[in-house]
DOMAR-101118 format. One record per residue (C-alpha): residue in three letters; z negated, y negated, x. Coordinates in steps of 0.2 Angstrom, whole numbers, plus 5000, padded with zeros to 4 digits. Each point is the difference from the previous one (the first is absolute). Example, Ala and Ser with C-alpha at 12.3 -4.5 7.8 and 13.67 -1.06 7.14 Angstrom:
! DOMAR-101118
> Ala;4961;5022;5062 .
> Ser;5003;4983;5006 .
This chain:
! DOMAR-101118
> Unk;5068;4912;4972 .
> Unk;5018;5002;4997 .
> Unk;5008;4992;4984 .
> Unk;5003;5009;4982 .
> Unk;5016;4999;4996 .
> Unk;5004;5010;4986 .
> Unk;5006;4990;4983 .
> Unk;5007;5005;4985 .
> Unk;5020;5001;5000 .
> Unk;5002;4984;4989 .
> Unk;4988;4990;5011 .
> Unk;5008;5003;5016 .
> Unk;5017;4997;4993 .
> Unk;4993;4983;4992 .
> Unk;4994;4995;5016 .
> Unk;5010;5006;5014 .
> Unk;5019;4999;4990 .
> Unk;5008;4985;4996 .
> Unk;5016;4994;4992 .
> Unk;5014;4998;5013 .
> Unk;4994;5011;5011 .
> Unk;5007;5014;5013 .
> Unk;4993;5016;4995 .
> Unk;5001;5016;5010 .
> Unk;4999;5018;4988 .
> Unk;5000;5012;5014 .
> Unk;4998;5019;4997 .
> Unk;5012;5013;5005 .
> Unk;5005;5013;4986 .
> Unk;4981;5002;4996 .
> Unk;4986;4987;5001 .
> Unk;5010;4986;4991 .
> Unk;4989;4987;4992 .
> Unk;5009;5000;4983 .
> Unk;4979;4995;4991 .
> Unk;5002;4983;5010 .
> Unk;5017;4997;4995 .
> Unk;4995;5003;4983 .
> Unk;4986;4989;5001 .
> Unk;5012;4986;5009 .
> Unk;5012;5002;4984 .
> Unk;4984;4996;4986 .
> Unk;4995;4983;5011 .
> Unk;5018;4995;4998 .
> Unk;5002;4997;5020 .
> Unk;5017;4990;5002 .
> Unk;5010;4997;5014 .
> Unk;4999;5013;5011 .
> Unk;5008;5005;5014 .
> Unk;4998;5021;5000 .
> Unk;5001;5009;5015 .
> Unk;5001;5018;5001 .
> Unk;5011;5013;5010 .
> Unk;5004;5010;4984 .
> Unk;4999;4989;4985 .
> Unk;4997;5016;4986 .
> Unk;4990;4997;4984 .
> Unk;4989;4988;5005 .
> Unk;5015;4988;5003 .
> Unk;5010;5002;4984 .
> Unk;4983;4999;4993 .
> Unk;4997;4981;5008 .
> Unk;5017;4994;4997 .
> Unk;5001;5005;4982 .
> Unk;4985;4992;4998 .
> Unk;5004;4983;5008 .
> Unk;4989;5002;5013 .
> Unk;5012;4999;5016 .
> Unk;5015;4988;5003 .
> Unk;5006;5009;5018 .
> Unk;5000;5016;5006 .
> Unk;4996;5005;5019 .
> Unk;5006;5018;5002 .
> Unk;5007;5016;5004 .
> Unk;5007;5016;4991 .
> Unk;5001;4997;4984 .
> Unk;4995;5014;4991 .
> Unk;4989;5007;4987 .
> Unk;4995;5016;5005 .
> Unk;5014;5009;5001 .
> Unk;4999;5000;4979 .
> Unk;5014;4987;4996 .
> Unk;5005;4980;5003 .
> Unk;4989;4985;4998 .
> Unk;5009;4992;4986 .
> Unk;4991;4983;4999 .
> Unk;5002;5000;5017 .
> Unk;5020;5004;4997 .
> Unk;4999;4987;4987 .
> Unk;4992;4985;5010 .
> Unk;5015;5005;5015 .
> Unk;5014;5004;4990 .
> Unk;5000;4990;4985 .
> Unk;4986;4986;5003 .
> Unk;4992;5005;4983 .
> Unk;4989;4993;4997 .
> Unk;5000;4992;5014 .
> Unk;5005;5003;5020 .
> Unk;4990;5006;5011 .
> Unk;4999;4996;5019 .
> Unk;5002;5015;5013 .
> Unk;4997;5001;5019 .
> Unk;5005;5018;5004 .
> Unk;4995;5008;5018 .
> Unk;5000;5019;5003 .
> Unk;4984;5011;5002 .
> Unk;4997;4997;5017 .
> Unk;5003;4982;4999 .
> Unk;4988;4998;4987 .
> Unk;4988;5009;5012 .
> Unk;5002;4987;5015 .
> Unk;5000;4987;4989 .
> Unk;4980;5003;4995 .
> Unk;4998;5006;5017 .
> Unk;5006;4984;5005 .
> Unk;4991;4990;4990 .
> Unk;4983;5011;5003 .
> Unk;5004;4996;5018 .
> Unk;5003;4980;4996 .
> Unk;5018;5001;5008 .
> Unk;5010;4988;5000 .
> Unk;5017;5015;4997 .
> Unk;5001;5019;5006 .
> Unk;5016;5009;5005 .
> Unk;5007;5016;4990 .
> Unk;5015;5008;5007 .
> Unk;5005;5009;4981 .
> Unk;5011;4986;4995 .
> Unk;5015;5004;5011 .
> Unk;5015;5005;4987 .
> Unk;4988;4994;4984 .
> Unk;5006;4987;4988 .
> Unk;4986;4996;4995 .
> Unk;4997;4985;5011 .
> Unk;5017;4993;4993 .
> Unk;4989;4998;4986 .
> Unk;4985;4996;5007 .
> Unk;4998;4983;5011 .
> Unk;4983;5006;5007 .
> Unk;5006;5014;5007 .
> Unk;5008;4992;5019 .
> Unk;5010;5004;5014 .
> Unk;4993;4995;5016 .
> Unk;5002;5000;5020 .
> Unk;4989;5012;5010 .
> Unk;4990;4990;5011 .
> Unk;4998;5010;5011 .
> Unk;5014;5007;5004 .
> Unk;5018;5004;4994 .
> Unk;5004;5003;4981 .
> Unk;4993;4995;4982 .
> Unk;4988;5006;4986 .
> Unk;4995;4996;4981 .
> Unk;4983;4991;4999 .
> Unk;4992;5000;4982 .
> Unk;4988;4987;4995 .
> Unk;4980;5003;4999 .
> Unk;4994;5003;4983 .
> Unk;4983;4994;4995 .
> Unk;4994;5002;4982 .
> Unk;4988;4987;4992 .
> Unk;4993;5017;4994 .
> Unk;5002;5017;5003 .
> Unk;4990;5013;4989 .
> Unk;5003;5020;5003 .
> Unk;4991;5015;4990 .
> Unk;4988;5012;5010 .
> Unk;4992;5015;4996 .
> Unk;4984;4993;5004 .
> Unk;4989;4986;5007 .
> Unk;4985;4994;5005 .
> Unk;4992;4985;4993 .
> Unk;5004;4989;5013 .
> Unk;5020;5004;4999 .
> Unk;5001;5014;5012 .
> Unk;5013;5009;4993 .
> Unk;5007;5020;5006 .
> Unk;5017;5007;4992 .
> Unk;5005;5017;5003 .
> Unk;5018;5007;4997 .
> Unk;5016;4992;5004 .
> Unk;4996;4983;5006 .
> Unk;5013;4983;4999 .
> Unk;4999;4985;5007 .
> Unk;4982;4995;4992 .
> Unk;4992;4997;5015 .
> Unk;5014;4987;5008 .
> Unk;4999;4992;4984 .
> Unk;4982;4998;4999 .
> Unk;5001;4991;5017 .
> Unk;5014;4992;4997 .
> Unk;4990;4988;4984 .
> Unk;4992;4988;4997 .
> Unk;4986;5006;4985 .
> Unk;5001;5020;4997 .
> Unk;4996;5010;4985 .
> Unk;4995;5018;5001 .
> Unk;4999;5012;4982 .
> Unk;4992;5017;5004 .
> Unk;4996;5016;4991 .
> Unk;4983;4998;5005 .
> Unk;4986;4992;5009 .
> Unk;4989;5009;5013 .
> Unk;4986;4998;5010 .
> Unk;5002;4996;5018 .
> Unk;4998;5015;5008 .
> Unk;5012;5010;4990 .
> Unk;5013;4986;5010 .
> Unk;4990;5002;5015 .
> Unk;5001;5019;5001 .
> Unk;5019;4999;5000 .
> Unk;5007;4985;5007 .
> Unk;5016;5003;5005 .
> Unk;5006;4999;4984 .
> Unk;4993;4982;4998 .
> Unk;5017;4992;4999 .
> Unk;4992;4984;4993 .
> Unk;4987;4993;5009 .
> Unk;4988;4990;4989 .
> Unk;5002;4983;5010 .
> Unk;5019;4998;4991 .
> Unk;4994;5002;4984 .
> Unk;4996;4985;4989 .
> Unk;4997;5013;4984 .
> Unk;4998;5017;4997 .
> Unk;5003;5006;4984 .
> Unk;4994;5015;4989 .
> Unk;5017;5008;4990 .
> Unk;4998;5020;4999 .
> Unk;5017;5004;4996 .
> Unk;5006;4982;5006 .
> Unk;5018;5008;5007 .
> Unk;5005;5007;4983 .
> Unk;5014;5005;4998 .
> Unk;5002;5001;5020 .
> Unk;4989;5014;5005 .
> Unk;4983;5000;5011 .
> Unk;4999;5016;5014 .
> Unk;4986;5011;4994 .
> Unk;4996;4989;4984 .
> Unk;5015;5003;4989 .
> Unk;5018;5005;4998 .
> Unk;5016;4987;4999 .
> Unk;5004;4997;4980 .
> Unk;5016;5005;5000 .
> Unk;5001;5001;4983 .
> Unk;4999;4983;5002 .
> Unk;5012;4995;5011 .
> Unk;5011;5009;4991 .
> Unk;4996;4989;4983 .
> Unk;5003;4984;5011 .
> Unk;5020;4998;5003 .
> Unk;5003;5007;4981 .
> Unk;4987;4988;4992 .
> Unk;5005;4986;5012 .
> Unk;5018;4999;4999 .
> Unk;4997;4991;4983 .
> Unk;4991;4983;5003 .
> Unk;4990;5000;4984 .
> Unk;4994;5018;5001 .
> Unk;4993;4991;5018 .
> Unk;4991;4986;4992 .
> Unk;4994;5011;4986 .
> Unk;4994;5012;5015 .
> Unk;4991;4985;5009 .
> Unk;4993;4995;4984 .
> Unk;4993;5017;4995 .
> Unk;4990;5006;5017 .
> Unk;4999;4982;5011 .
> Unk;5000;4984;4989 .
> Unk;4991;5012;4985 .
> Unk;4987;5006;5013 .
> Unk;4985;4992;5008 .
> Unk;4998;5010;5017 .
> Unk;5006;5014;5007 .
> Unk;4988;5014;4989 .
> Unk;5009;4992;4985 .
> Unk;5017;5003;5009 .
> Unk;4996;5019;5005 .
> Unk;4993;5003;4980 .
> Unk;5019;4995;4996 .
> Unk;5007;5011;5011 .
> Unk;4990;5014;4993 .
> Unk;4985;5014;5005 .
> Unk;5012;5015;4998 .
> Unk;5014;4991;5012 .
> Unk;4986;4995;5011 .
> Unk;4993;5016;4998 .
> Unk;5014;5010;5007 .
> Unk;5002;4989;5017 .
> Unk;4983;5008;5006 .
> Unk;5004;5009;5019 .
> Unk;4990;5014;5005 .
> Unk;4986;4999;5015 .
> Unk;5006;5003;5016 .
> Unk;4989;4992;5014 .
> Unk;5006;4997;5018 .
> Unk;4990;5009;5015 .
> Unk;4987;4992;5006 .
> Unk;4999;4993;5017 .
> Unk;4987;4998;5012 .
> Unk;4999;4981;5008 .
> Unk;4985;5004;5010 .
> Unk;4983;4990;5006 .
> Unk;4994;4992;5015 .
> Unk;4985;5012;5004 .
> Unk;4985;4987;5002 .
> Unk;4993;5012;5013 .
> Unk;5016;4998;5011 .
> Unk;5002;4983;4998 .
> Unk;4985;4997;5006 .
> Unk;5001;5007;5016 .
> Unk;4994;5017;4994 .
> Unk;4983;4991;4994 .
> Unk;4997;5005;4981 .
């Protein structure tokens, strides 16, 4: 029989995340796994490296909270509400303390967890002709064509000690499905070496059997698979509940002042035992008005082998 692995949040970040590892945060726009990174912030991980294609929330989050010494990246930004300023502080002014940065674009991000999925040694991009960015970053190379005439940039693999993502649901052996815009989760599952799935819910096996095209995860990647209903907050979940942008409003105004940070971290992470604890600081009402109105997909029909058929007409 297939394993269980469903654990409690803090479990599976006690177990599976450890200090001076490379963590992957993927999520694109929704489905970002901001319940983990709050759990990572009360065990007090350290030295991390953070990889994420847009280092939002989450990121200022970490950093402020001395979780993560470099940052592997692209497109800073916080959701079109305003600047990251400990992130701004860290590059600009080293206060409290600097912070190292390997920037790539989008799309370089992209290869580089398909690379590393793929256990390449390098994988060619084309987008860096007339960039500055590999002037500032060594990684990024110029090489001959070997088979033929003219050059390309080739980025590096990036493999994660742990990748974890946010689904809207599982089963309990890690099969996780995500609907909605959809990132890079999948690459950087592959791409790690122990991953970590949050989900809205756990279902049986026939709810992911009846629809497996939307199985993104498969449960063989998975080393846990966690149980956080509302796990994305303030990022939103399709179907599930609306982005907080109250919220990211709130961030770069209460942010741009250090203390107010740490007062922040204090009041709804280190003042907090799990996630529930978080969400009751946030508040019912607030919470309350994120809920999204029903609006189910049409169903498809996937067909089955007629046993009468297959059989060579025999019943």
């Amino acid at each position: 029989m297939a394993k269980d692995k469903v654990l409690p949040l803090p479990e599976a970040i006690a177990s599976l995340v450890r200090d001076g590892d490379t963590i992957a945060l993927e999520g694109f726009s929704h489905l970002i796994p901001f319940a983990a990174g709050h759990e990572i912030i009360r065990q007090k991980r350290r030295g991390l490296t953070f990889c994420r294609m847009t280092p939002d929330l989450i990121a200022d989050m970490m950093i402020a909270a001395g979780c993560v010494d470099r940052l592997v990246c692209s497109f800073f930004a916080s959701g079109s509400a305003g600047s990251l300023y400990e992130i701004r502080r860290r590059l600009e002014d080293h206060d409290p303390a600097p912070l190292a940065v390997e920037e790539y674009s989008h799309h370089a991000m992209v290869l580089r967890y398909h690379a590393g999925a793929s256990r390449l040694p390098f994988i060619p991009i084309r987008s860096f002709a007339g960039s500055d960015l590999p002037k500032v970053n060594p990684d990024i190379r110029l090489v001959d064509n070997p088979y033929g005439e003219g050059t390309a940039y080739v980025v590096p693999p990036l493999n994660p000690d742990v990748t974890i993502i946010h689904a809207q649901r599982a089963d309990s052996r890690g099969n996780a499905q995500i609907w909605g815009i959809t990132g890079v989760q999948q690459e950087a599952v592959y791409a790690a070496e122990r991953v970590i799935v949050t989900v809205e819910e756990i279902v049986d096996d026939e709810v992911i059997r009846s629809d497996p095209n939307r199985t993104l995860i498969p449960a063989h990647a998975v080393d846990a698979v966690c149980v956080v209903p509302r796990g994305a907050h303030p990022s939103y979940v399709q179907g599930s509940y609306d982005r907080d942008n109250a919220f990211y409003r709130m961030w770069p105004k209460m942010a741009k002042d250090p203390q107010r940070l740490q007062e922040w971290l204090d009041e709804h992470i280190h003042g907090t035992a799990d996630h529930a604890e978080y969400l009751a600081t946030i508040g019912e009402e607030q919470l309350d008005s994120l809920r999204v109105a029903s609006k189910p997909s049409q169903p498809v029909d996937y067909g089955r082998r007629m046993l009468a058929a297959a059989n060579g007409g025999e019943a």
